[in-house]
N, C-alpha and C positions, 0 to 999 in steps of 0.2 A: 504494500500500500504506500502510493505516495504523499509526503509528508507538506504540510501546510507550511511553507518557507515564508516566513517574514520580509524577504529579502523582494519576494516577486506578488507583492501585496500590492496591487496598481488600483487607481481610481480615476471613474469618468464618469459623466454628468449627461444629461439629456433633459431640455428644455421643455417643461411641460406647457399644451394647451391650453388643458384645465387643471388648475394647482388640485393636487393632490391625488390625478388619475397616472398612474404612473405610465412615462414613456420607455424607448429607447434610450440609452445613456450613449448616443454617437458621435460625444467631443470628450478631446482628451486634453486635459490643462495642464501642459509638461512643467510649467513654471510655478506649479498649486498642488499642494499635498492638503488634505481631506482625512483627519482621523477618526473618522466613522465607528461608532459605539454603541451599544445597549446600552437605555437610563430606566429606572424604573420605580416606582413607591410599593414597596410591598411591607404589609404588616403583619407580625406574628405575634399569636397569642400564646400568654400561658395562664391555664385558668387557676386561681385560687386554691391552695395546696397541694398543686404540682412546681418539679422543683426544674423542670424542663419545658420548654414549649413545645405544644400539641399541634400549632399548624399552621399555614402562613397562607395569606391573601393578596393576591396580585392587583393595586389600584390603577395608576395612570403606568403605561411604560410608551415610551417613543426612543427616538433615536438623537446622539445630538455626537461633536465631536470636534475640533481642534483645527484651525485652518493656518495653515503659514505656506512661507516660500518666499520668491520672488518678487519682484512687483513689476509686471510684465505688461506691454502696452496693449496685448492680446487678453491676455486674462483676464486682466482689471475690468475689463469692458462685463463681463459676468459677473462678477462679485459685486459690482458699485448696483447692476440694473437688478440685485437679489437683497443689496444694502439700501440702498439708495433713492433710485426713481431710475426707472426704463421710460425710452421713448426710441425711435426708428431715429437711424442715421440719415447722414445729410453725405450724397454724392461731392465729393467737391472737383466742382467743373466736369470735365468728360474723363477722371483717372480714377486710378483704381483707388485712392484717398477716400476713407470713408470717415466722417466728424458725429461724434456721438457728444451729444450735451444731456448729461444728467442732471435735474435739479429737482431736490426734495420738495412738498409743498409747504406753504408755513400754516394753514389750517382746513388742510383736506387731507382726504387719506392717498398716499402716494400708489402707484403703478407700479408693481413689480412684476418681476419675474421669479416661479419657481422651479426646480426641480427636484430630477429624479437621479438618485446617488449612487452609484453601483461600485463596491469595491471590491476585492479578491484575486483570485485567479483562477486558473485551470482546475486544482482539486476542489476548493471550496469559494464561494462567494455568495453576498447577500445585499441588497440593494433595501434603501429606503424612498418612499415619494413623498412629496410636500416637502421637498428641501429646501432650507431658506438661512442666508447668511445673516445668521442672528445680529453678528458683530464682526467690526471689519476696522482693518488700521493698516495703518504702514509707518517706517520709521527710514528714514533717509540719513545717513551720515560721509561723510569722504569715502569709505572705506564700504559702503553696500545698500542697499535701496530696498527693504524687505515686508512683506507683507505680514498680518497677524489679524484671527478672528477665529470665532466661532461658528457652526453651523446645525444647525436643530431641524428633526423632520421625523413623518410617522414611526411608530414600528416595525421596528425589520423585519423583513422578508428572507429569510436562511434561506442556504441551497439553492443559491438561482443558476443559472447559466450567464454571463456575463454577456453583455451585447459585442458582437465579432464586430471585427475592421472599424475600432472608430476614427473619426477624422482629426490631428493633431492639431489644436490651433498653433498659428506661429509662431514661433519663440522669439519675441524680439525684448529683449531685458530692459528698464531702464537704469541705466549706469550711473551711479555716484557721481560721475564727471558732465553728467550731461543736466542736472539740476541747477536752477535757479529760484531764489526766492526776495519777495519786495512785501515791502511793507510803504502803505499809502493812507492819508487823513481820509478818502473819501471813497467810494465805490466808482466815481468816474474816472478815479486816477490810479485804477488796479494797473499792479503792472511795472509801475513808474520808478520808484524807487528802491534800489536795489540792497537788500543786505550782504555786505562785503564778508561778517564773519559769525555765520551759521556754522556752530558747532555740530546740531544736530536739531531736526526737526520732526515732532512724531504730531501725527494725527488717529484717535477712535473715535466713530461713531458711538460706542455705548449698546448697551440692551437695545433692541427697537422692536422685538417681537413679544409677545406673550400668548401662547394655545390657548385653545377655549376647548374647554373637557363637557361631557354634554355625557348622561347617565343616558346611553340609550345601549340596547346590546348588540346591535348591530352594528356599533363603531369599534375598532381595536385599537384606538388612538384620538387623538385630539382631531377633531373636526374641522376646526378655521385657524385663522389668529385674527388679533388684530394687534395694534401701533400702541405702544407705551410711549412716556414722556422719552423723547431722547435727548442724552447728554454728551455732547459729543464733546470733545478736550480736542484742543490742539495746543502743542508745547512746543516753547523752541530755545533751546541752549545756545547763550550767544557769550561771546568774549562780552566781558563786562565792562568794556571801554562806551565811549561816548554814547554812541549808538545803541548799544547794548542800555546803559542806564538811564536810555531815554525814556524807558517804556515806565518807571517810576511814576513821572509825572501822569503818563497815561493812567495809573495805577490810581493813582489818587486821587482824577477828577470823572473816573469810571469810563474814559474817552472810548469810543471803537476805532479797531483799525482794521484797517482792511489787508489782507494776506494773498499775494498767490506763491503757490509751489508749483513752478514749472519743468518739465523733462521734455527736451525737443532731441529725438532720434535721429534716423538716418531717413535719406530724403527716399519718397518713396512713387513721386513725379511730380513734375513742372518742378511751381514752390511748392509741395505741401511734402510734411515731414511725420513720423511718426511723433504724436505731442500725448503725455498727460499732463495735463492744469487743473488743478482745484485753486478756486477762487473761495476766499472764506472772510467774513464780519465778528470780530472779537473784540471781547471784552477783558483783559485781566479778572482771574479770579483767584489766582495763587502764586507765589513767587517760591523759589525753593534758595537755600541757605549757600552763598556764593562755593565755588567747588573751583578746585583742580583738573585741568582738561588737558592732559600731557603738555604740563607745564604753562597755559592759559591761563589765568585767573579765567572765569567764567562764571554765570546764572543763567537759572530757567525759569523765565516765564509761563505761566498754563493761562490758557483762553477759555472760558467759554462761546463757544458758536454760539452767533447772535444775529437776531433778524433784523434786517435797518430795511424803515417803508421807503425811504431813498431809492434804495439800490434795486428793493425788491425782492429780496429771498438772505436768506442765511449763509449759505453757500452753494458753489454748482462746480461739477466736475466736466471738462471738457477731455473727450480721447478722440484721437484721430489715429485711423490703423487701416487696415485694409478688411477688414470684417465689415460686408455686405448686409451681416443679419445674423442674430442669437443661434 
């Protein structure tokens, strides 16, 4: 009998029609690891002068699991439309440049995208449906550009047969070297002013899902979800020079500013390039205790994501890739 290798434990995704009818899983995100799990609430009793428990009751169980890797200009494009807000891409001009703008709503319930989870291999595998990226971040520094979140979805399905020949989306990374980030007073002046000395820059959404469990016996899982309060942090470690200790005053009179984190890739035709941009409206809401950064004096700022009626939204993610469609 052959043995369940850890090593050749692969996962791929398939874009469902209707959340939570499970599809084919026929993409494969080479730059996205998925650690796919059984969760479950179970209770056991032991009744009144026994000294052992008599028996144990199965309540809510679903699937939920651990996402990191890469921060890839192909992948991201799934995770943000499963985090975020999905909407159809925008052709640019007659090339194969495809522009995707993601932007949360600030009091509606957002468009996503779910799916269906398929991990394993050859001797064993088990898929969940209704997968949805609970939580989703990245953290940028000189030295690597990397992704990190969670992902929650029905009850697993053991023993499946994995869907053959999925299709790899493109590996195109974004590089440490290819990041830029500016800080601006206003939402019409994103862009503008550039920070010279980012030490490092992390962004999470936060929780944004919660199941809805419904006593009926015909479910083996949670039924829908919907939208919790979301708290999204964005942090950024700077040399603690001028620039860096300007954000003090911002501190103190509760100012917003506005943020982009840019990555512009390799050209992909005419002018267009492969880009992630997130644009984001912050507030100071925590400062951390000045630190050592391989010999920098340095501090970190934390933001919370904040709505300005100005600008019009909290933040929005821009990717341009060559992905046609989910």
């Amino acid at each position: 009998m052959a043995e369940r290798a850890s090593l050749l434990q692969s996962v791929q995704i398939g874009v469902e029609s209707t959340s939570g009818t499970a599809v084919a899983a026929n993409k494969r995100l080479l730059g996205t690891s998925i650690d796919l799990g059984i969760s479950a609430n179970i209770r056991t009793f032991r009744p009144m002068g026994q000294k052992f428990a008599t028996l144990a009751a199965l309540g809510k169980e679903w699937a939920e699991g651990d996402l990191s890797g890469q921060l890839c200009y192909g992948d991201i494009t799934y995770l943000l439309a499963g985090n975020q807000a999905y909407a159809a891409p925008t052709q640019q001009a007659a090339t194969a440049a495809y522009k995707w703008t993601l932007t949360p709503a600030q009091a509606a319930a957002d468009t996503l995208k779910t799916f269906t989870i398929e991990a394993g291999g050859a001797v064993r595998a088990h898929k969940a449906a209704f997968g949805m990226v609970d939580n989703l971040g990245y953290t940028i520094n000189r030295e690597e550009a990397t992704i990190k979140g969670s992902v929650m979805g029905r009850a697993l399905s053991d023993g499946i047969t994995m869907t053959s020949s999925p299709t790899d989306i493109a590996l195109n990374p974004v590089l440490a070297t290819q990041v830029d980030v500016t800080m601006d007073g206003a939402g019409a002046g994103l862009g503008t002013t550039k920070l010279t000395r980012v030490l490092r820059v992390d962004w999470e959404s936060g929780k944004r899902f919660n199941p809805v469990w419904a006593v009926d016996s015909a479910q083996t899982s949670w039924v829908n979800y919907v939208e919790v309060e979301p708290t999204p942090k964005f942090k950024l470690l700077l040399e603690a020079d001028a620039a860096g200790m300007a954000l003090l005053t911002s501190m103190r009179a509760g100012t917003k500013q506005f943020f982009r984190v840019k990555a512009t890739g390799d050209l992909i035709a005419s002018t267009y390039y492969y880009v992630f941009q997130h644009d984001l409206c912050g507030v100071v809401s925590d400062v951390a205790k000045f630190s050592d950064e391989d010999g920098v004096y340095a501090i970190e700022w934390t933001f919370d994501v904040t709505y300005d009626s100005t600008w019009g939204k909290a933040q929005e993610f821009q990717v341009t890739n060559t992905l046609t469609a989910l």
